[in-house]
MARRODO-884110 format. One record per residue (C-alpha): residue number from 1; residue in one letter; x, y, z. Coordinates in pm, whole numbers. Layout:
N
<node n="NUM" res="a" px="X" py="Y" pz="Z"/>
...
This chain:
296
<node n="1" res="x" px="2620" py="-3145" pz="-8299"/>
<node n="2" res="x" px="2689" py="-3131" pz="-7946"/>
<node n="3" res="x" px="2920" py="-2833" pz="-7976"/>
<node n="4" res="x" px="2631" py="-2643" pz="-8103"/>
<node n="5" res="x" px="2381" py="-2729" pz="-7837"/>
<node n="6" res="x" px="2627" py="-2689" pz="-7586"/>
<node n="7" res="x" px="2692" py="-2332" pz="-7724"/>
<node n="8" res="x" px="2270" py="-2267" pz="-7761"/>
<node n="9" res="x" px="2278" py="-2339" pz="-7367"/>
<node n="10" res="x" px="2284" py="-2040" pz="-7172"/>
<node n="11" res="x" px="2570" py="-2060" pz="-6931"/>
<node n="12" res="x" px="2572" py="-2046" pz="-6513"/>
<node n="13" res="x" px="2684" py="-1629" pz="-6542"/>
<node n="14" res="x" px="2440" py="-1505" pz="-6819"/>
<node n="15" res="x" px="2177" py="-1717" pz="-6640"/>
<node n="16" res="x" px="2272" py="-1523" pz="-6299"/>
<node n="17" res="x" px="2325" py="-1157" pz="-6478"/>
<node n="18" res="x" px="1972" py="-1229" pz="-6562"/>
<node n="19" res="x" px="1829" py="-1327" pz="-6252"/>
<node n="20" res="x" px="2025" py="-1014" pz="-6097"/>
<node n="21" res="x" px="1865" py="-759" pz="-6355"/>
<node n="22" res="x" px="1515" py="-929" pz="-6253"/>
<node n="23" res="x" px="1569" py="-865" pz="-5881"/>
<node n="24" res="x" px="1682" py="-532" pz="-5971"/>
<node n="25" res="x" px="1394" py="-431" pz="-6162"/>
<node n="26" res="x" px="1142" py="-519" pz="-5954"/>
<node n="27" res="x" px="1365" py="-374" pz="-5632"/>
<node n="28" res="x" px="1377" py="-69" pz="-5830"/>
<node n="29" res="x" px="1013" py="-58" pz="-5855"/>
<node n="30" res="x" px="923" py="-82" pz="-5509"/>
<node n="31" res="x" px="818" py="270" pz="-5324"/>
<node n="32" res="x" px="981" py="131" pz="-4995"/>
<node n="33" res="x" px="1310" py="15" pz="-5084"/>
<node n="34" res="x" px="1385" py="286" pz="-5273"/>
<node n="35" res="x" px="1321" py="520" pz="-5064"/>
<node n="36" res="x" px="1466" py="326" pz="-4717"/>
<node n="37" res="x" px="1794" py="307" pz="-4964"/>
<node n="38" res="x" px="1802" py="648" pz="-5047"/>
<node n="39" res="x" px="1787" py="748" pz="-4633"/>
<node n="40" res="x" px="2003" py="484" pz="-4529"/>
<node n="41" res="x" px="2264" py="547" pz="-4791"/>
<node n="42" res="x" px="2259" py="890" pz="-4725"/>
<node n="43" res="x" px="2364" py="835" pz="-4386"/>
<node n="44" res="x" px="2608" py="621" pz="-4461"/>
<node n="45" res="x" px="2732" py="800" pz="-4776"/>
<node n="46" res="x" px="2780" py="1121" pz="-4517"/>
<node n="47" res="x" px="2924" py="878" pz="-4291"/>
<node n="48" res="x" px="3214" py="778" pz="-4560"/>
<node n="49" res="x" px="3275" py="1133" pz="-4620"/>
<node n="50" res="x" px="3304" py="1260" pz="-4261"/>
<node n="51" res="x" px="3690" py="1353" pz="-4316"/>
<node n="52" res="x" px="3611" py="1539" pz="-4635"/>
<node n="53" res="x" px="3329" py="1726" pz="-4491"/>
<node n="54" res="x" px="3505" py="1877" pz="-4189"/>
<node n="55" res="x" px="3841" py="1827" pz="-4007"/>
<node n="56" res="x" px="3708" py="1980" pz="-3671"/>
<node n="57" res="x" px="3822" py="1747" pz="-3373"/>
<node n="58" res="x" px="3471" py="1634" pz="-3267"/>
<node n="59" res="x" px="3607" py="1667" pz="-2872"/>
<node n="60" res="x" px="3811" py="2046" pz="-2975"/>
<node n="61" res="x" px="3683" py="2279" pz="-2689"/>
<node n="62" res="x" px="3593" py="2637" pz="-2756"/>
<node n="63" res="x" px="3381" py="2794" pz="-2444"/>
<node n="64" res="x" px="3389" py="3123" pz="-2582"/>
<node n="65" res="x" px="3161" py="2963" pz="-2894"/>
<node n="66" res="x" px="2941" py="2748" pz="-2651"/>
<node n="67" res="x" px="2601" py="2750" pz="-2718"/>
<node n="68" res="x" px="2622" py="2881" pz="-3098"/>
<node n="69" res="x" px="2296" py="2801" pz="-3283"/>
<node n="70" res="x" px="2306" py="2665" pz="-3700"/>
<node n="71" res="x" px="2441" py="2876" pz="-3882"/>
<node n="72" res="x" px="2737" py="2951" pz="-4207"/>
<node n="73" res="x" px="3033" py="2928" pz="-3916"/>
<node n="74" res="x" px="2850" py="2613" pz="-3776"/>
<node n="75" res="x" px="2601" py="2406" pz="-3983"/>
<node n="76" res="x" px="2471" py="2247" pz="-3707"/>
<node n="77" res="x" px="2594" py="2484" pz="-3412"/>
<node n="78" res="x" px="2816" py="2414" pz="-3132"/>
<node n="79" res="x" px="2712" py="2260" pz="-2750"/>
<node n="80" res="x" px="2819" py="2355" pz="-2438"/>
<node n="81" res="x" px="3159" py="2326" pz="-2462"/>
<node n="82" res="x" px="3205" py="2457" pz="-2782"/>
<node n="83" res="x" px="3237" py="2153" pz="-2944"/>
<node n="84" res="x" px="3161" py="2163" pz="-3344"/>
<node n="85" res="x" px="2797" py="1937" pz="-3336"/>
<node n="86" res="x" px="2832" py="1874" pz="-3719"/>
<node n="87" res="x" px="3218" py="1686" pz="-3663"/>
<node n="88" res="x" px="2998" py="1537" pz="-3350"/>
<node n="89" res="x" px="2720" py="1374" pz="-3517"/>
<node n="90" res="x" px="2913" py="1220" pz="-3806"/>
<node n="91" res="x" px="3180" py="1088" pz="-3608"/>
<node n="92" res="x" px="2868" py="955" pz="-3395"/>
<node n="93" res="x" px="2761" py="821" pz="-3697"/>
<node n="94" res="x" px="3042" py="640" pz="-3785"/>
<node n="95" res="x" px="3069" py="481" pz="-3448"/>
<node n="96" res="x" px="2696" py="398" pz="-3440"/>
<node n="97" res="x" px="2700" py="252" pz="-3746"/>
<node n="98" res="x" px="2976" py="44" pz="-3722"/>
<node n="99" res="x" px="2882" py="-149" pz="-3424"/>
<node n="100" res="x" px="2524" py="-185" pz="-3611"/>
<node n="101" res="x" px="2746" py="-288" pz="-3876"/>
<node n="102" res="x" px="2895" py="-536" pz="-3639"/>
<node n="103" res="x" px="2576" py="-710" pz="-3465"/>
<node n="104" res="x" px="2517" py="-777" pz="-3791"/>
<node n="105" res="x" px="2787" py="-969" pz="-3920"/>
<node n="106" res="x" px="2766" py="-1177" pz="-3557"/>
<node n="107" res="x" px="2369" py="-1265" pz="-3645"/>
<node n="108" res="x" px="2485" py="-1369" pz="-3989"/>
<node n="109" res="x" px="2727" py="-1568" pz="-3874"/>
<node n="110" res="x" px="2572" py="-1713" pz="-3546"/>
<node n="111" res="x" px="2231" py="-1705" pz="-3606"/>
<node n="112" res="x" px="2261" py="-1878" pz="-3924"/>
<node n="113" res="x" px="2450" py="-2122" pz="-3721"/>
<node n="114" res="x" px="2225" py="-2204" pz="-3481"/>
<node n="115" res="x" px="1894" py="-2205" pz="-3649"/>
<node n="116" res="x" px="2082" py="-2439" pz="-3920"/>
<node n="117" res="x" px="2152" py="-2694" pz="-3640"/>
<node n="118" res="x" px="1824" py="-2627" pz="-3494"/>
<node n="119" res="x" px="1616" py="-2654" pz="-3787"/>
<node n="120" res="x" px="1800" py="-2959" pz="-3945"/>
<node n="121" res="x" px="1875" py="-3166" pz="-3651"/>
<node n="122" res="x" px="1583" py="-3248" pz="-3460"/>
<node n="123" res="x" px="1713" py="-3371" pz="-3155"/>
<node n="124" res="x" px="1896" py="-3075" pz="-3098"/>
<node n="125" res="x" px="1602" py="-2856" pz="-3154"/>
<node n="126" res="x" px="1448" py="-2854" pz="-2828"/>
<node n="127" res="x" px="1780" py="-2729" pz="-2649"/>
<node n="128" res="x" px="1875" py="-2463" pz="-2846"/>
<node n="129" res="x" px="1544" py="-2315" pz="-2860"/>
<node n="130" res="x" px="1463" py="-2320" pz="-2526"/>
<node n="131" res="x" px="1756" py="-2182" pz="-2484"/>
<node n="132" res="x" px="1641" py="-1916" pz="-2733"/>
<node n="133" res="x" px="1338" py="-1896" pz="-2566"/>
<node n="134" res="x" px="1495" py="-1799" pz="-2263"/>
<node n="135" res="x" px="1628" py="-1489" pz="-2374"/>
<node n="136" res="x" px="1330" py="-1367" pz="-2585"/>
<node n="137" res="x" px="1149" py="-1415" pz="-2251"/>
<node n="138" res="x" px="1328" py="-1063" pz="-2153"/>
<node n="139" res="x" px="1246" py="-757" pz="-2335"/>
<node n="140" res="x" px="1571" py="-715" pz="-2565"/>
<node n="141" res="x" px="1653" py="-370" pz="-2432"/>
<node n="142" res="x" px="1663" py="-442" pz="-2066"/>
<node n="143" res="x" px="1805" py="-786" pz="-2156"/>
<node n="144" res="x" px="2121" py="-541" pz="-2352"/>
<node n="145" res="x" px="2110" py="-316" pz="-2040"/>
<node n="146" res="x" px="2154" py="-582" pz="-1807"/>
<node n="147" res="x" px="2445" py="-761" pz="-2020"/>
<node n="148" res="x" px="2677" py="-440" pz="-2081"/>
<node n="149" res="x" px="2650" py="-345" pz="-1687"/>
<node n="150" res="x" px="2777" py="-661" pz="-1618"/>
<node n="151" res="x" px="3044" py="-639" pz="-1887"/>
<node n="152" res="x" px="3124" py="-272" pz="-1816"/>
<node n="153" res="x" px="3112" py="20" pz="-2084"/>
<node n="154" res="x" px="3273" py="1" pz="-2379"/>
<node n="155" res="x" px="3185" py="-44" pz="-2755"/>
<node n="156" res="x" px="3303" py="-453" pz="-2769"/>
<node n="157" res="x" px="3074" py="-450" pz="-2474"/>
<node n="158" res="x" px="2740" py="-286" pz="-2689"/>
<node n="159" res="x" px="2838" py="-547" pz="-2968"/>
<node n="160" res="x" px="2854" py="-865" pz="-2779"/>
<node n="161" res="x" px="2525" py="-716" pz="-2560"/>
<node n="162" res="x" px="2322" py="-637" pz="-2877"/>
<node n="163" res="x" px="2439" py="-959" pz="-3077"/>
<node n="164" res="x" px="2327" py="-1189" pz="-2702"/>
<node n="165" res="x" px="2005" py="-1033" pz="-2770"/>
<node n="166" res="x" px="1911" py="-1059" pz="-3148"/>
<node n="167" res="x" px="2090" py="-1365" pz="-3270"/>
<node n="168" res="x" px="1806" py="-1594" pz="-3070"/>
<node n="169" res="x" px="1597" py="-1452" pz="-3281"/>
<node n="170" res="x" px="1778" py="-1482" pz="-3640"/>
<node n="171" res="x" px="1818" py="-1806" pz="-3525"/>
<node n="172" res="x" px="1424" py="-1899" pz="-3520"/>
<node n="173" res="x" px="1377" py="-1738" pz="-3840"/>
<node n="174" res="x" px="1595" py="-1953" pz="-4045"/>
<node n="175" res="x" px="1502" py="-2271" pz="-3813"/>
<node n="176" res="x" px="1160" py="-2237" pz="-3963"/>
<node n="177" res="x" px="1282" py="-2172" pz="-4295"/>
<node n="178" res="x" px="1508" py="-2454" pz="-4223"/>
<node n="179" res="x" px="1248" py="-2690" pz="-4124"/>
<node n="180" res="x" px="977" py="-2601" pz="-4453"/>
<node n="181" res="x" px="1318" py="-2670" pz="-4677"/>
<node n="182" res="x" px="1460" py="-2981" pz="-4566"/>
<node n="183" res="x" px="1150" py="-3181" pz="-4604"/>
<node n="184" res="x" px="1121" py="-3039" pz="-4972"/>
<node n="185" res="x" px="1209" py="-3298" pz="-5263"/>
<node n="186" res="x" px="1531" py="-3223" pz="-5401"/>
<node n="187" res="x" px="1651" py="-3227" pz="-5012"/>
<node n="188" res="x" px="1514" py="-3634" pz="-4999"/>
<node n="189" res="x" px="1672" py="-3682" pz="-5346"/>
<node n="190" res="x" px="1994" py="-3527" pz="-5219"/>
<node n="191" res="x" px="1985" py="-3717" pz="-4910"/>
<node n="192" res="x" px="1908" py="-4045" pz="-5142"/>
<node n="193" res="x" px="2198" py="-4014" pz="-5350"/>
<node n="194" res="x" px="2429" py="-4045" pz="-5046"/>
<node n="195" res="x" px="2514" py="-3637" pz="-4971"/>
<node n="196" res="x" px="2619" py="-3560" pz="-4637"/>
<node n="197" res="x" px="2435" py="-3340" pz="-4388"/>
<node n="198" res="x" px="2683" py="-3041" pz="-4451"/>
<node n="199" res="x" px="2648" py="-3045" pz="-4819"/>
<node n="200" res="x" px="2299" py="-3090" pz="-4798"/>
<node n="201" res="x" px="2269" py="-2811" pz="-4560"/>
<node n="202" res="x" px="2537" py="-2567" pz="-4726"/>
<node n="203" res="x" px="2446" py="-2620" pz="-5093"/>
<node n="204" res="x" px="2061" py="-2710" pz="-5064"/>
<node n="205" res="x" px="1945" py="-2570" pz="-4795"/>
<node n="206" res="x" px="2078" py="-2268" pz="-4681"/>
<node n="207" res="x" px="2078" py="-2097" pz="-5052"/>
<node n="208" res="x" px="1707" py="-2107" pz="-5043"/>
<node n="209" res="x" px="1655" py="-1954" pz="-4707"/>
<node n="210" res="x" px="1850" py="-1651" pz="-4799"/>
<node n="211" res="x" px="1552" py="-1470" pz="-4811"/>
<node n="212" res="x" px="1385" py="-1465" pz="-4492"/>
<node n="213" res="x" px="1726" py="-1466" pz="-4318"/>
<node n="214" res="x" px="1823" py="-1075" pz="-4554"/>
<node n="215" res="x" px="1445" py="-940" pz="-4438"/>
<node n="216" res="x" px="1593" py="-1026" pz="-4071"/>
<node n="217" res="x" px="1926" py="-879" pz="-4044"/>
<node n="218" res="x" px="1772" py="-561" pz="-4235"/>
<node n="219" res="x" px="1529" py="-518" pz="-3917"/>
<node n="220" res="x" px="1787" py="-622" pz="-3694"/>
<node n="221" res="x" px="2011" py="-384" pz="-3800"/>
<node n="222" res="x" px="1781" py="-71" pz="-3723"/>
<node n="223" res="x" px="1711" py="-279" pz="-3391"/>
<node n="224" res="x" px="2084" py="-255" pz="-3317"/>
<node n="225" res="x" px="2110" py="156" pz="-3436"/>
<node n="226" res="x" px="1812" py="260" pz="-3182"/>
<node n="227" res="x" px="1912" py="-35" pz="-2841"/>
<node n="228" res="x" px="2289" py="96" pz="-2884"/>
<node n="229" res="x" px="2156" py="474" pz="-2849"/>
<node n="230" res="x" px="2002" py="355" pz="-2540"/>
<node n="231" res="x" px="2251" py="182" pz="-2400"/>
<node n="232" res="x" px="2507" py="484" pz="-2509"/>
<node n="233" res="x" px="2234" py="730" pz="-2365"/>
<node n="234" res="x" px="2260" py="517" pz="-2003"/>
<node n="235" res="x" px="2655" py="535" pz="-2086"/>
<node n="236" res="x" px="2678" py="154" pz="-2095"/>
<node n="237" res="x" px="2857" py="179" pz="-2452"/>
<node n="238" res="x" px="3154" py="414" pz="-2570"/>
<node n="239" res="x" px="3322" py="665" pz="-2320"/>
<node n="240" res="x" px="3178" py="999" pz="-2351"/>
<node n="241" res="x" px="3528" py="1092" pz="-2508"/>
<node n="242" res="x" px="3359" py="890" pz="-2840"/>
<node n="243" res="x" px="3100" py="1071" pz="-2961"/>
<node n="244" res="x" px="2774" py="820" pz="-3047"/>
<node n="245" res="x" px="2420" py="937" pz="-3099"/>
<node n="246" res="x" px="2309" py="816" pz="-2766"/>
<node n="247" res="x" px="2596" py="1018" pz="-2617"/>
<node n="248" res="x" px="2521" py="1392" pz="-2723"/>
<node n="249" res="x" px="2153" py="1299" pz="-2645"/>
<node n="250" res="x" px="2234" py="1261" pz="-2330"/>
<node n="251" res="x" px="2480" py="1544" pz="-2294"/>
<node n="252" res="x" px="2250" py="1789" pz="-2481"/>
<node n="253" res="x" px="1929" py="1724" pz="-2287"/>
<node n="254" res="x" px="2003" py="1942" pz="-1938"/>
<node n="255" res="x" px="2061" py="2268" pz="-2210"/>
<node n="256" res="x" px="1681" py="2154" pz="-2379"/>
<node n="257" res="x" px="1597" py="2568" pz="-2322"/>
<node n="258" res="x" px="1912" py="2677" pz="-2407"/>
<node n="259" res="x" px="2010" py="2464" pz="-2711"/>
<node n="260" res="x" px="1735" py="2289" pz="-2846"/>
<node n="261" res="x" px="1990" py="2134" pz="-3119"/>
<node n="262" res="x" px="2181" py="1963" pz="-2931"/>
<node n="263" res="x" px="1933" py="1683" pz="-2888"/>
<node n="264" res="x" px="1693" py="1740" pz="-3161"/>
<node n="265" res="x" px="1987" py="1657" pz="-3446"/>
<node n="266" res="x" px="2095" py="1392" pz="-3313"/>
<node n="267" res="x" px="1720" py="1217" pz="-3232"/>
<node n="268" res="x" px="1704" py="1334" pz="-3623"/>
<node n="269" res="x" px="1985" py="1099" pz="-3708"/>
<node n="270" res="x" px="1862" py="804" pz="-3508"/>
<node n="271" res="x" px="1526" py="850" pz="-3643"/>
<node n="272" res="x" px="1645" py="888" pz="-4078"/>
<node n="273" res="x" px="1870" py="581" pz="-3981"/>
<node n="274" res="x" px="1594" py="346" pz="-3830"/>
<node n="275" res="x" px="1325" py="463" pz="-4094"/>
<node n="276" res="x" px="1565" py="421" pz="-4349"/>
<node n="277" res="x" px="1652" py="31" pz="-4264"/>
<node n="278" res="x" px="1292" py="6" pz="-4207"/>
<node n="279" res="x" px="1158" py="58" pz="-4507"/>
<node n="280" res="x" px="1470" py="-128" pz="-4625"/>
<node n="281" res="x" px="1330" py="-420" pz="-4488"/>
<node n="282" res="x" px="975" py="-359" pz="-4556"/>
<node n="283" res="x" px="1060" py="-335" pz="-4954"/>
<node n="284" res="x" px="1302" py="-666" pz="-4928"/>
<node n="285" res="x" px="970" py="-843" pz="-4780"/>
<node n="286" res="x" px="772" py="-734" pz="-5046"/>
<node n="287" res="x" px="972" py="-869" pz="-5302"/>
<node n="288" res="x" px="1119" py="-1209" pz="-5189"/>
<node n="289" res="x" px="857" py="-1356" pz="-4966"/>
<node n="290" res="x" px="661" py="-1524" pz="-5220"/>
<node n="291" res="x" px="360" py="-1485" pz="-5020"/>
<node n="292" res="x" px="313" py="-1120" pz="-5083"/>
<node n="293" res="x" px="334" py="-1227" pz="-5414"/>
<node n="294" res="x" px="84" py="-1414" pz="-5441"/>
<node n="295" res="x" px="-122" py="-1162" pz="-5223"/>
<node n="296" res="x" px="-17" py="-877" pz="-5460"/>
């Protein structure tokens, strides 16, 4: 008898296959995510494929092709240099990207860690917000600028300067989740049966915060894409000898007359890329904050 209502119980993978077809369906029914996935993946898909799509050395000079507009011999023309714009702008993608990519993974990481301690430990609370605090009193882009001219220009520098600035705020978001969750039932029950603070937080906690804390690092990543354009633009982040977005901006904008292109494809890029994660995040809001359930 209790073979067979053992077997009748649906186990832990057939229970989550379900739950991951649910969150499918209705992620596959909302206008913003799919089309936010379909820009951003684009990108990133083209990104992938960057040595399959052209061998061109993005930094090969050719003056005697300088200044060649879109066409068959160059998709996306050349710049003043003769430099292939197409090799240019995916390689800039690539780099762009990956240290997006990167201030990511450092607010996952950090932020989670901090808000965590924040959120759970009240007498630690105060501290690490102020602290937080501090550095939302600047406005993140100057606060960036500031941190990689100190540092000096490099990409490790754009990371650590873009991660200083948006992990304070990844931080607050899952303190407050943090701080709804651990004063929730099976947290007391937890806490009565004798589980530690690390258990409580790691298996508890933390598992039902997951979605504010994806909503974040969505936005944060399109935050990260635009500020290290910037600070790439004001040659604070890669040499000039690594093509980034923010580079052949600010290469192609004295030629504006001249070569239009030069700017306007790569300001195309940036803008797909931050739309894209945009509406990313705007769809991931709509379907696991349980208040726009409720409102929808």
């Amino acid at each position: 008898m209790s073979d067979l209502t053992h077997a009748a119980q649906p186990s832990r993978l057939s229970l989550a296959l379900a739950s991951m077809r649910h969150w499918l369906r209705r992620l596959a029914a909302n206008r913003s995510f799919l089309l936010g996935a379909i820009l951003f993946g684009s990108i990133c898909v083209l990104t992938l494929l960057t040595p399959l799509i052209t061998s061109v050395d993005p930094n090969a000079l050719s003056v005697r092709n300088r200044f060649k507009p879109p066409s068959d011999q160059y998709l996306l023309g050349t710049d003043n240099l003769g430099r292939d714009m197409l090799s240019r702008v995916l390689n800039g993608a690539r780099l762009s990207l990956s240290i997006g990519f990167a201030v990511v993974a450092l607010n996952a990481v950090f932020g989670v860690f901090l808000g965590a301690i924040a959120g759970y430990y009240r007498r630690l609370d105060d501290l690490l917000m102020r602290l937080a605090d501090a550095l939302m009193a600047f406005p993140a882009v100057l606060l960036a600028i500031g941190i990689a001219a100190a540092l000096g220009p490099s990409a490790a520098t754009a990371i650590i300067a873009l991660a200083v600035v948006y992990i304070p705020r990844t931080a607050r978001v899952v303190r407050a989740s943090i701080m709804v969750a651990r004063e929730l039932d099976y947290v007391q029950a937890a806490r009565a049966a004798g589980a530690r603070d690390g258990r409580i937080l790691w298996h508890h906690i933390l598992p039902n915060c997951l979605a504010p804390l994806i909503v974040q690092l969505s936005f944060v990543f399109a935050y990260a894409v635009l500020s290290e354009a910037v600070l790439s633009f004001l040659g604070l982040s890669a040499p000039p000898t690594q093509p980034s977005w923010g580079v052949l901006i600010a290469e192609g904008r004295t030629y504006m007359r001249e070569a239009a292109w030069l700017t306007v494809i790569p300001g195309i890029a940036i803008a797909v890329t931050v739309l894209g994660l945009n509406l990313l995040g705007d769809g991931l809001r709509d379907v696991l904050d349980p208040r726009m359930k409720v409102e929808q």
